[in-house]
C-alpha positions as CSV (number, residue, x, y, z in Angstrom):
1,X,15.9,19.0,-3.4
2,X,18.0,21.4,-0.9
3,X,18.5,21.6,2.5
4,X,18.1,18.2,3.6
5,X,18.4,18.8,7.4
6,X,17.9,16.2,9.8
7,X,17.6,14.1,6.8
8,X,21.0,14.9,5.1
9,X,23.3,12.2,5.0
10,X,26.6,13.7,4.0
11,X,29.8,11.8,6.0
12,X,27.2,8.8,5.5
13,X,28.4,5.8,3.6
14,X,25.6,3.1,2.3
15,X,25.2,-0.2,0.5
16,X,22.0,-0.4,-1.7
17,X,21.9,-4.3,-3.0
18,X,19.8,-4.8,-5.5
19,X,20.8,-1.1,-6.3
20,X,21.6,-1.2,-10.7
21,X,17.7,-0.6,-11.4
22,X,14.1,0.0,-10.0
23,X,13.3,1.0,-6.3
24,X,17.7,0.0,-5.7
25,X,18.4,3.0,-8.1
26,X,16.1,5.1,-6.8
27,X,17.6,4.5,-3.1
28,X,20.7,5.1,-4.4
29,X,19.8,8.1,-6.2
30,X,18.0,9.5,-3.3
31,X,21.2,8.7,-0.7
32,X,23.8,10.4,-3.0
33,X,21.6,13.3,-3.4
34,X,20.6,13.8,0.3
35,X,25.5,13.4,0.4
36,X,25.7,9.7,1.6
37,X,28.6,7.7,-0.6
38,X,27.1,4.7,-2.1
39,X,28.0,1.1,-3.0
40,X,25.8,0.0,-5.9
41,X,26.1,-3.7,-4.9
42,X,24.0,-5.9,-7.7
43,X,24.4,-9.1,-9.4
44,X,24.6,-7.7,-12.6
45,X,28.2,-5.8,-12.4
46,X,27.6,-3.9,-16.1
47,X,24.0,-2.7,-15.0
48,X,25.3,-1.2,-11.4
49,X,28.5,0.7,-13.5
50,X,26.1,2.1,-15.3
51,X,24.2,3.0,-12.8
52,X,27.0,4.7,-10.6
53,X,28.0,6.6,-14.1
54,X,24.4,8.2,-13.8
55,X,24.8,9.8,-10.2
56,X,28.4,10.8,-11.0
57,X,27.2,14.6,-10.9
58,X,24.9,14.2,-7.0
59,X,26.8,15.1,-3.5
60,X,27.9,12.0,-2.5
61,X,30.0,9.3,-4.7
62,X,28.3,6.2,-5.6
63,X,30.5,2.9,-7.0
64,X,29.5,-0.4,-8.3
65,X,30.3,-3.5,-7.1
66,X,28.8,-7.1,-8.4
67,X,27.7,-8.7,-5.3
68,X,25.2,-12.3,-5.2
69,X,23.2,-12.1,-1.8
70,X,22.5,-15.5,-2.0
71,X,26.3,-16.2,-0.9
72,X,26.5,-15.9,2.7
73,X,30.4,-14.0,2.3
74,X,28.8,-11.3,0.2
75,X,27.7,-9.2,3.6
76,X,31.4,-9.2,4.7
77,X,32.5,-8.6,1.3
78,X,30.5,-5.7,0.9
79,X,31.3,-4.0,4.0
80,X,34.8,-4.2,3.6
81,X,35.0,-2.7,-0.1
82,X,32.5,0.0,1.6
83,X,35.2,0.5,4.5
84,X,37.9,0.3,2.0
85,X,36.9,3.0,-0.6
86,X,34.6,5.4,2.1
87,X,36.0,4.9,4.8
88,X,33.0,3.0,7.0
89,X,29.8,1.8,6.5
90,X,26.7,3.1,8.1
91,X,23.7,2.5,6.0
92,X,22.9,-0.7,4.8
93,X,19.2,-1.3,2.3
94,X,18.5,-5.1,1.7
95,X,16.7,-4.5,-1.6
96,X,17.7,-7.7,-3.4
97,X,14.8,-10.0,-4.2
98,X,13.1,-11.6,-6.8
99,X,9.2,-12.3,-7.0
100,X,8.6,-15.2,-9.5
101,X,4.3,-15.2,-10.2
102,X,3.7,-19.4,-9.4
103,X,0.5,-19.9,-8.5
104,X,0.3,-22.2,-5.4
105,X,-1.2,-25.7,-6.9
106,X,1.8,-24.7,-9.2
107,X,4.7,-23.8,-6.6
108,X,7.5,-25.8,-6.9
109,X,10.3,-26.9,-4.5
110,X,12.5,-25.0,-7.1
111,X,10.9,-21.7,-7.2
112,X,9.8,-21.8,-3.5
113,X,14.1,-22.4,-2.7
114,X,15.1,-19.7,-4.9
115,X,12.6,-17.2,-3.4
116,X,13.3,-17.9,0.1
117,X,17.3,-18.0,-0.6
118,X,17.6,-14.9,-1.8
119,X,14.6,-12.8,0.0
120,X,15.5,-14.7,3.5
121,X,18.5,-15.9,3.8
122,X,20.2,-13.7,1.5
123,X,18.7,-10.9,3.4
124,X,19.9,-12.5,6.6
125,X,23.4,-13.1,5.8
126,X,24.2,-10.1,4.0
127,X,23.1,-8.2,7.3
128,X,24.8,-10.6,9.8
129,X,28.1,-9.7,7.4
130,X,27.4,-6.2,7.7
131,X,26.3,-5.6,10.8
132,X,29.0,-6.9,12.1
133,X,31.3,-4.3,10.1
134,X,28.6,-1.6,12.2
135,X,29.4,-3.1,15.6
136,X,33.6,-3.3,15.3
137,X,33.1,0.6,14.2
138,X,31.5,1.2,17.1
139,X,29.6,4.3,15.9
140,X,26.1,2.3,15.3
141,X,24.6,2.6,11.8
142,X,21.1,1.4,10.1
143,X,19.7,-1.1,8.2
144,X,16.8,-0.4,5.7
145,X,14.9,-4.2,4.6
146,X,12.4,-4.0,1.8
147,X,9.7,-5.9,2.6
148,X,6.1,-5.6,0.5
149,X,2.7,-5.0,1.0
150,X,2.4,-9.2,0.2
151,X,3.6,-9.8,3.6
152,X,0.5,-8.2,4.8
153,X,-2.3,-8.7,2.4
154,X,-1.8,-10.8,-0.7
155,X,-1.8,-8.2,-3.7
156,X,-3.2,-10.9,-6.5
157,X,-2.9,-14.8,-6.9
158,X,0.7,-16.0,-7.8
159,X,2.4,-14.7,-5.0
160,X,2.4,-17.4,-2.3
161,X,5.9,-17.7,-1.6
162,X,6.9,-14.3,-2.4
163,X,4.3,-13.2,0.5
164,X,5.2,-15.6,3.0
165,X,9.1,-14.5,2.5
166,X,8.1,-10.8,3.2
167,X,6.1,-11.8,5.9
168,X,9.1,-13.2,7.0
169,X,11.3,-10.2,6.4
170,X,9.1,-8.2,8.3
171,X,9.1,-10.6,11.7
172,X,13.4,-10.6,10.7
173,X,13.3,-7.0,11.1
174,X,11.7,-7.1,14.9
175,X,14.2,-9.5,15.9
176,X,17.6,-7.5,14.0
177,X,16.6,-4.5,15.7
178,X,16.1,-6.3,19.2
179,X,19.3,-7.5,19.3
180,X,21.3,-5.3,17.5
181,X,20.2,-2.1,19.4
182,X,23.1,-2.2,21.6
183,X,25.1,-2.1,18.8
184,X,23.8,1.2,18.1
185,X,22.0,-0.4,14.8
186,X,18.7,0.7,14.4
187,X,16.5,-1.9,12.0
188,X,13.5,-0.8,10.0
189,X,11.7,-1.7,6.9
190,X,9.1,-0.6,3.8
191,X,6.7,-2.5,2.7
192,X,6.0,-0.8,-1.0
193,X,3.3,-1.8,-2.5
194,X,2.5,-2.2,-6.4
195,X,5.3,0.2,-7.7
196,X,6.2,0.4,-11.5
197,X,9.5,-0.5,-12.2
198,X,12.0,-2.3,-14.8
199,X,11.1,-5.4,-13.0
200,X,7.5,-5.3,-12.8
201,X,7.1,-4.8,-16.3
202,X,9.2,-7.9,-17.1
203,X,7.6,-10.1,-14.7
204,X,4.9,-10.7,-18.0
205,X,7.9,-12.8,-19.9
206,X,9.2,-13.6,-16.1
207,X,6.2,-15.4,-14.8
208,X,4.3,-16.8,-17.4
209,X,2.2,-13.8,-17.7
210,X,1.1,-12.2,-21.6
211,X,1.3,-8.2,-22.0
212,X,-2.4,-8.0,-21.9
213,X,-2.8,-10.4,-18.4
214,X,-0.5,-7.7,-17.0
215,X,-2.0,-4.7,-18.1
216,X,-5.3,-6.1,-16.6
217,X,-3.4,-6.9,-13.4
218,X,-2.1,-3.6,-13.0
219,X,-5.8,-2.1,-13.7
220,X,-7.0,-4.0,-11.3
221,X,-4.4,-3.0,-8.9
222,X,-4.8,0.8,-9.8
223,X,-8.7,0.8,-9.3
224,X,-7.9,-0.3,-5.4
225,X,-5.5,2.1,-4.8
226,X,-7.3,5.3,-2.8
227,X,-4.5,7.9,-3.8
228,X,-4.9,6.8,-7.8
229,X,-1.9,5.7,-8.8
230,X,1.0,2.9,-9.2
231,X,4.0,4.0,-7.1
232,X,7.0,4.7,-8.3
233,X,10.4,4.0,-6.9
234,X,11.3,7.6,-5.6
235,X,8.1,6.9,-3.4
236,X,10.3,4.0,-1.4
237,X,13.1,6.4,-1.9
238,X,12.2,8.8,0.2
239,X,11.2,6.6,2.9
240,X,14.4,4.8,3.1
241,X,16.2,8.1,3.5
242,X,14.2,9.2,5.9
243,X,14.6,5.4,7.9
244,X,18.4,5.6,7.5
245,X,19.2,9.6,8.8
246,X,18.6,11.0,12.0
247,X,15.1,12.1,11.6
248,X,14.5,8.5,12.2
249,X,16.9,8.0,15.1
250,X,14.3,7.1,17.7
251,X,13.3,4.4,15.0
252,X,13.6,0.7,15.2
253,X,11.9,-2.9,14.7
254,X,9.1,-0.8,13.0
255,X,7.8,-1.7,9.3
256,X,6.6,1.4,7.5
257,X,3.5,0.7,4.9
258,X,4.2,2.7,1.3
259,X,1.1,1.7,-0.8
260,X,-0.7,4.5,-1.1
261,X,-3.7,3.1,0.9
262,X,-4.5,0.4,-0.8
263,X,-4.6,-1.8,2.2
264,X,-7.8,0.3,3.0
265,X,-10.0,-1.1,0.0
């Protein structure tokens, strides 16, 4: 794609966590294309070089660094090696999360903890950290949350704790963008819904799931889906360029549906 317009982010520097594989690379991919320098921030530091090695050749620079959302220092850490190799940071995309399949009479305090530390809290910390970096700036800057269709409408059994903690990002992003608006920080989010990724098709081995109770799964999802298809992570990609440029700038506390219709079956 050329001409990016109101959507070009060149002079734009962004953290993508969650950003080595799936809808995080795809963001990424997307923001260096459209000229925005990028932080690959991910827990697995060999996945995100690799990762930055692949958009070496797009407009804007993209670099990797290992970062654990679930540590509540990560946020500042991440904005400062931002500031430090681009110069500021302006863009951040909570993508980090995990989505275990437990089925409720199954949950377990475990499992539930784990989900909520790292889609939640992780999510809430790493912006505190790097909004914070926004405001000292003083030149404003937006934050992209990936929430899901699950904390909407429940896609398929298994997912009770994963829905309730996008439910929870989505009420998170209302209340960010409230109070960080006169900070200049404009807060939205996407809520993808079934999208075929590196982590989708693990979640078979992930949650206790055979190949064929996947396949079926996904069937059963496609079949619902008006527009015929799975997504795929450009299809969030887009979107989050779109939230985090100026064709968004009158754009905040709003949570943007990217599920190709399924929610109308």
């Amino acid at each position: 794609m050329t001409g990016w317009g109101p959507f070009d982010l060149a002079g734009k520097a962004a953290i993508v966590t969650g950003g080595a594989m799936g809808i995080g690379f795809g963001i990424a991919s997307r923001m260096t294309e459209a000229g925005a320098d990028v932080v690959i921030a991910d827990i697995d530091a060999s996945t995100a070089e690799a990762a930055a090695k692949r958009l070496s050749e797009h407009r804007g620079r993209a670099i990797a660094v290992r970062g654990d959302v679930s540590d509540v220092e990560t946020g500042q850490a991440l904005a400062a090696a931002c500031t430090a190799e681009f110069g500021s940071v302006d863009i951040l995309v909570n993508n980090a999360g995990v989505y275990p399949i437990a089925p409720f009479a199954e949950l377990t305090p475990a499992v539930f903890d784990r989900i909520f530390s790292i889609n939640v809290r992780g999510l809430t910390f790493t912006s505190q950290g790097v909004a914070a970096a926004m405001a000292a700036q003083g030149s404003g800057g937006a934050i992209v949350n990936i929430a899901s269709m699950d904390g909407f409408h429940p896609s398929f059994p298994g997912l009770s704790a994963y829905g309730a903690s996008k439910a929870a990002v989505v009420q998170l992003t209302k209340n960010m963008a409230l109070e960080l608006a006169p900070q200049g920080i404009r807060v939205n989010a996407i809520a993808p819904g079934g999208i075929i990724t590196e982590g989708a098709s693990g979640t078979s081995a992930g949650g206790g799931l055979s190949e064929e109770e996947r396949q079926a799964i996904l069937a059963a999802m496609t079949a619902r889906i008006p527009l015929g298809r799975m997504g795929e992570p450009d299809d969030i990609a887009t979107v989050a360029v779109f939230l985090a440029s100026d064709a968004a700038r009158y754009m905040t506390g709003h949570t943007v549906l990217v599920e190709g219709g399924v929610l109308l079956s």
